[in-house]
N, C-alpha and C positions, 0 to 999 in steps of 0.2 A: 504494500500500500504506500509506502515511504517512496518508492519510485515512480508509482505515479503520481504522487504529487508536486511532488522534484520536476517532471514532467510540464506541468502543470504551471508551476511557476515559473519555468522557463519557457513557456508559450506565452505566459501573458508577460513578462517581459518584453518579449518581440514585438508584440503585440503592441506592449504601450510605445515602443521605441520608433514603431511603425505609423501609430496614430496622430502623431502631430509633427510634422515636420517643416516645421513654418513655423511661421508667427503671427497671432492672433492680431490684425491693425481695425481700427476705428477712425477714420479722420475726425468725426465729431465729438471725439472724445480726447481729452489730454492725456498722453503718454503717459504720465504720473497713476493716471487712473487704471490703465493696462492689464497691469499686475494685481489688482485688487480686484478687478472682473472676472479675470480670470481664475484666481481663486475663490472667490465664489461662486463660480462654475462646477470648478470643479470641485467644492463642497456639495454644492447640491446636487449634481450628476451623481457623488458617492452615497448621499446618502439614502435617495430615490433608488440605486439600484441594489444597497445592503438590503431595502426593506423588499425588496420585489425578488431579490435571492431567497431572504428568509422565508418568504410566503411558500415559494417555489421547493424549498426544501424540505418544511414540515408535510406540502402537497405528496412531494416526492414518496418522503420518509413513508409515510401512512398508507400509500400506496402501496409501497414495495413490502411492507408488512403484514399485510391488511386488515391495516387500522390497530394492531397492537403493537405499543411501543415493549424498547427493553429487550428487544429481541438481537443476536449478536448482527454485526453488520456483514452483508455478503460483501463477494467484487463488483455484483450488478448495481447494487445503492452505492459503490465505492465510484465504481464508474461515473453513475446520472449524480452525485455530486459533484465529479468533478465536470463532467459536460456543465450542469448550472450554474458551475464558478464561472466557465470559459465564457457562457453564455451573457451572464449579470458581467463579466468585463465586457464583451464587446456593448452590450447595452450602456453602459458607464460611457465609455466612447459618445457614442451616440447622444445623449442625453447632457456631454458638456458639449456637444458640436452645437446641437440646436440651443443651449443656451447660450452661447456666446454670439450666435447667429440671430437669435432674437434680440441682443443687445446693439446689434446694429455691425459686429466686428466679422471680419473677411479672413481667411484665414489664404497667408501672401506664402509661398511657396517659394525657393531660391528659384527656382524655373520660372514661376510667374514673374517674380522680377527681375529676370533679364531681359523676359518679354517683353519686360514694360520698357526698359531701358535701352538695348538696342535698335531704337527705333522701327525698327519691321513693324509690320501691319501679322496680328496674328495668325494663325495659322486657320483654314475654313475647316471647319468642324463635318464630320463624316457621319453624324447624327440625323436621320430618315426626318426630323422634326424640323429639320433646318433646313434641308435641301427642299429647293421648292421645282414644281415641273411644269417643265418649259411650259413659255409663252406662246399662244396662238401665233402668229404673222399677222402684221397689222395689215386692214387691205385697204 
């Protein structure tokens, strides 16, 4: 069980390492303020998804026993809690993305800002929602 959790923690490592690679900008907000948005984000991302893990767990738990606790734990509960760790992190993600994005902040990427900076004209996006088809011929 000890390696899978070992496991475990080294996925969501990745994970977080993977999760923000940029930096969070707001032009209508002062710089100053940034860093304090930001963790309140990510306060509240964490704790919106501790409580929605635990929910998910006792679900789990009761489930996998059926409905009696005190019972020893197998590797199938050993597993679905570690799936609902993995899960409640990518949710945590999630849930500071849309809070700092409700705050009005963009999240600037070193790629986005070369874009910006290099002067080119971005790149045309290959997304079915953006391409539009062709025009009649005018007569």
């Amino acid at each position: 069980m000890r390696a899978s959790a070992a496991v475990m923690m080294a996925t969501a490592a990745l994970l977080g390492a993977c999760a923000d690679t940029g930096t969070w900008q707001n032009p209508n907000v002062p710089q100053e303020q940034w860093a304090q948005d930001k963790a309140d984000c990510q306060r509240r991302a964490r704790n919106q998804a501790e409580r929605e893990f635990a929910i998910t767990e006792q679900s789990s738990q009761s489930m996998m026993s059926g409905g009696v606790s005190g019972g020893p734990a197998s590797p199938n509960s050993q597993w679905q809690s570690d799936m609902n760790r993995f899960s409640a992190q990518k949710r945590e993600t999630r849930l500071f993305e849309n809070c700092m994005t409700a705050k009005g902040y963009t999240l600037v990427t070193e790629s986005t800002s070369a874009e910006d900076t290099d002067g080119s004209e971005p790149a045309p996006s290959n997304t079915p929602e953006d391409q539009q088809a062709p025009s009649a011929p005018a007569e």
